[in-house]
Each structure stands twice: as structure tokens, then as C-alpha cells.
C-alpha positions as CSV (number, residue, x, y, z in Angstrom):
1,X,45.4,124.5,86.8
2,X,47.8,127.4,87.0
3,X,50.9,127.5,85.4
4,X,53.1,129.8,88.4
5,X,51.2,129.7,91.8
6,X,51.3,132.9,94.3
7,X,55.0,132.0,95.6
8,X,56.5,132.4,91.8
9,X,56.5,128.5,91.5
10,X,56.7,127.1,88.1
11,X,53.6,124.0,88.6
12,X,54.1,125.0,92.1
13,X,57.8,122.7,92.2
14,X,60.4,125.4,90.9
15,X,60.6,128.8,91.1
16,X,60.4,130.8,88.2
17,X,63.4,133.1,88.4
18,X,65.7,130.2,89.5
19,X,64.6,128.2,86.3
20,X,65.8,131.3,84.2
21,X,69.1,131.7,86.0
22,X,69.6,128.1,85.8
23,X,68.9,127.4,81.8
24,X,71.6,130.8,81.7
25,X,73.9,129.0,83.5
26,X,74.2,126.4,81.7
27,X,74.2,127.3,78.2
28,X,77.2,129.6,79.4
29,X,78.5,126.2,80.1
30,X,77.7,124.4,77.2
31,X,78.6,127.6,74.9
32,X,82.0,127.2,76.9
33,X,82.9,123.7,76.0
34,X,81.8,124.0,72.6
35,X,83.8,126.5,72.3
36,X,87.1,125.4,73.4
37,X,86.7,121.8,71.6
38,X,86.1,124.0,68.6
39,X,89.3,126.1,69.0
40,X,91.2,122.5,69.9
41,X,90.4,120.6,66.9
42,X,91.6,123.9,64.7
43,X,95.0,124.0,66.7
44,X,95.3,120.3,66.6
45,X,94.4,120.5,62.3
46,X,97.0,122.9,61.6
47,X,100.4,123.5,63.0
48,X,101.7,127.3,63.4
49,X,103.1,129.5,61.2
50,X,102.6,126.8,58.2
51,X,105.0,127.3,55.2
52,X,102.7,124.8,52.6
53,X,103.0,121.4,51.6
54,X,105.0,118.9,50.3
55,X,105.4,115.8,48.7
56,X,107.7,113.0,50.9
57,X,107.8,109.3,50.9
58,X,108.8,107.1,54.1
59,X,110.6,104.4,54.3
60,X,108.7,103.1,57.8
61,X,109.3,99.7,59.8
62,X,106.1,98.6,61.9
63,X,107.9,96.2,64.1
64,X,105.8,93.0,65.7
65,X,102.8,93.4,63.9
66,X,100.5,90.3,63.5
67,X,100.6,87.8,60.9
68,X,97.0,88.0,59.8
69,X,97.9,91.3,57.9
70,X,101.8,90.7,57.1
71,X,100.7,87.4,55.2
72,X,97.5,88.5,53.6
73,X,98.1,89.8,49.9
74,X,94.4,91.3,49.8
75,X,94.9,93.5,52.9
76,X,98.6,94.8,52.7
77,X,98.8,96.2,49.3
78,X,100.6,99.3,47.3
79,X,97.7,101.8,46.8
80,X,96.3,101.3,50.1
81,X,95.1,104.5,51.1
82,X,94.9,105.6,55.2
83,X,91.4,106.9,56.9
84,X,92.6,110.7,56.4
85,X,93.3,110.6,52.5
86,X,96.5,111.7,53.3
87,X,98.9,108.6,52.9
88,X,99.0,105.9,50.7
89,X,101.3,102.5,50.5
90,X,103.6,103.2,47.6
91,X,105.1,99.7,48.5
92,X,105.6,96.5,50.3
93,X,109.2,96.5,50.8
94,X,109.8,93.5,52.8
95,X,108.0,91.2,55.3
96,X,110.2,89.3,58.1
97,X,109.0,86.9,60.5
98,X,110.0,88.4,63.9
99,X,108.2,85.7,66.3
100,X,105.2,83.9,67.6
101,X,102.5,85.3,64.8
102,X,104.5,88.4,64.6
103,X,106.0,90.0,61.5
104,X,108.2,92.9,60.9
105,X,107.0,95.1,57.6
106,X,108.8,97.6,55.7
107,X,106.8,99.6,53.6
108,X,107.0,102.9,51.4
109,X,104.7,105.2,52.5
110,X,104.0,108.5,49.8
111,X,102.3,111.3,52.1
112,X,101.7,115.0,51.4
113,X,103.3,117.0,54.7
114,X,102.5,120.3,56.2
115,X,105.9,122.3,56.4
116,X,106.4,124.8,59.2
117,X,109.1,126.2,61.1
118,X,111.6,123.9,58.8
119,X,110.1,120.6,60.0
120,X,107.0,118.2,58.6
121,X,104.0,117.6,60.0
122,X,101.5,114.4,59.7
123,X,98.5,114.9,61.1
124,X,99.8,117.3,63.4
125,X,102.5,114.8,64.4
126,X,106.1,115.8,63.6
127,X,107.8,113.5,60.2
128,X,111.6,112.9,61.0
129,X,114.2,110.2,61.5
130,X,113.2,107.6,64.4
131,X,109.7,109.3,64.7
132,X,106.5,106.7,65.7
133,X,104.0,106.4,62.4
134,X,101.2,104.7,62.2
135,X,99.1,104.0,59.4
136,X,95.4,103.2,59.6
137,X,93.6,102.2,56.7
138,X,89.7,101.3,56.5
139,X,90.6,97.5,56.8
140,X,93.8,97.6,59.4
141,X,95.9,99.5,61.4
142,X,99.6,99.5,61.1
143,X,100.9,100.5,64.4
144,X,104.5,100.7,66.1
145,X,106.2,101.9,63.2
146,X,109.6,103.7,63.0
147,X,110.3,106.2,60.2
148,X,113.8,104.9,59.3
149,X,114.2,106.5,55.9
150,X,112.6,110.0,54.6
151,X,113.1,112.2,51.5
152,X,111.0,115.0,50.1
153,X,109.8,115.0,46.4
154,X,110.3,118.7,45.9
């Protein structure tokens, strides 16, 4: 059996020089999107023109969250630490019963923030007054939250 036959055919189905331009085309393609989701998780990691790092703690409300981790002691605890290493529960200020299997928390939350351009970054997320937070740690997720209190530790 002949690998190309007399009309360039690769196994007599493709020809030969279209395979080769093919396979180019599309690791220029796949080279491409590497690329920019490369270049996007570097932009998203670090905010511009980054002036270091500091110390802050949060006071953060996480309005309506569900009883099953307001009322457990052995999931909602000071020392919790999120998915990213970054955060951690300095303390459980206060836990209010906001409805049907709902609860409203108020926790410290002790983060280290990238500073740029005079404002703080979390995760890439801007830290001020009235700003969303949410804290996800290996066991839950805190979501809906409020920064309602900040100060820096430096």
C-alpha cells in the first residue's frame, strides 16, 4: 500500500499539501488563544501600576445568607481561611435572623490588598465602602456581602 498516490493524496483521501496548510492553520489558532488567555489571566492577577501591599481588615455584612452556615459553629469560624490564601475570618461579629432560613452575618474579615493608583484591590476587585465581597472558603461561600466598614493596618 502506498502512503501518497499519483494525485498527491495522503492514503488516496487528503491531499498532501492541504494537510500541511491545514495543521498550520490551526496551531496559528491554537497558538492564538493560548496566547491571549495567557496575557488575560496576567492582567486580571495584577492591577496597573501597583504601589505594594497592605494590611486592611473589613467589617462586611453578607445579607440573606442561609441558615445552614449562619447557625453552624464548625463552618463559620475566626481563622477560616478563603480558596486564594488571601483572607481570613478575624471574627464573627454578629448573626441576625433576616427571614425564612435566612440570616444576616457580620464578620471581620483580615485581607492583605494590592494598592494602586490610591485605591485597594482584592483579587483584582476594587476594596471600598459599599463595594460587593464575597468570601469563599473550602467548605462555603459567603456571597452578597457589603463592605460597610474598612481600615488599613499600616
Amino acid at each position: 500500500m502506498r502512503f501518497i498516490d499519483e494525485k498527491g493524496r495522503l492514503f488516496g483521501f487528503v491531499n498532501l499539501l492541504d494537510l500541511v496548510i491545514l495543521l498550520f492553520v490551526g496551531f496559528l489558532v491554537f497558538s492564538f488563544v493560548s496566547n491571549r488567555m495567557i496575557i488575560s489571566q496576567v492582567i486580571r492577577n495584577q492591577p496597573a501600576r501597583s504601589a505594594g501591599s497592605e494590611e486592611v481588615v473589613l467589617k462586611v455584612v453578607y445579607y440573606g445568607q442561609a441558615n445552614e452556615v449562619a447557625n453552624n459553629k464548625n463552618i463559620l469560624m475566626p481563622g477560616d481561611k478563603d480558596i486564594f490564601g488571601k483572607a481570613i475570618i478575624e471574627k464573627v461579629l454578629e448573626i441576625r435572623p433576616a427571614g425564612e432560613g435566612t440570616s444576616n452575618i457580620t464578620v471581620l474579615v483580615k485581607t492583605r490588598c494590592m494598592k494602586a493608583d490610591r485605591q485597594y484591590y482584592y483579587t483584582n476587585a476594587p476594596v471600598k465602602l459599599n463595594a460587593p465581597f464575597t468570601f469563599s472558603a473550602a467548605s462555603y461561600m459567603l456571597k452578597d456581602g457589603t463592605i460597610v466598614e474598612m481600615r488599613t493596618q499600616g
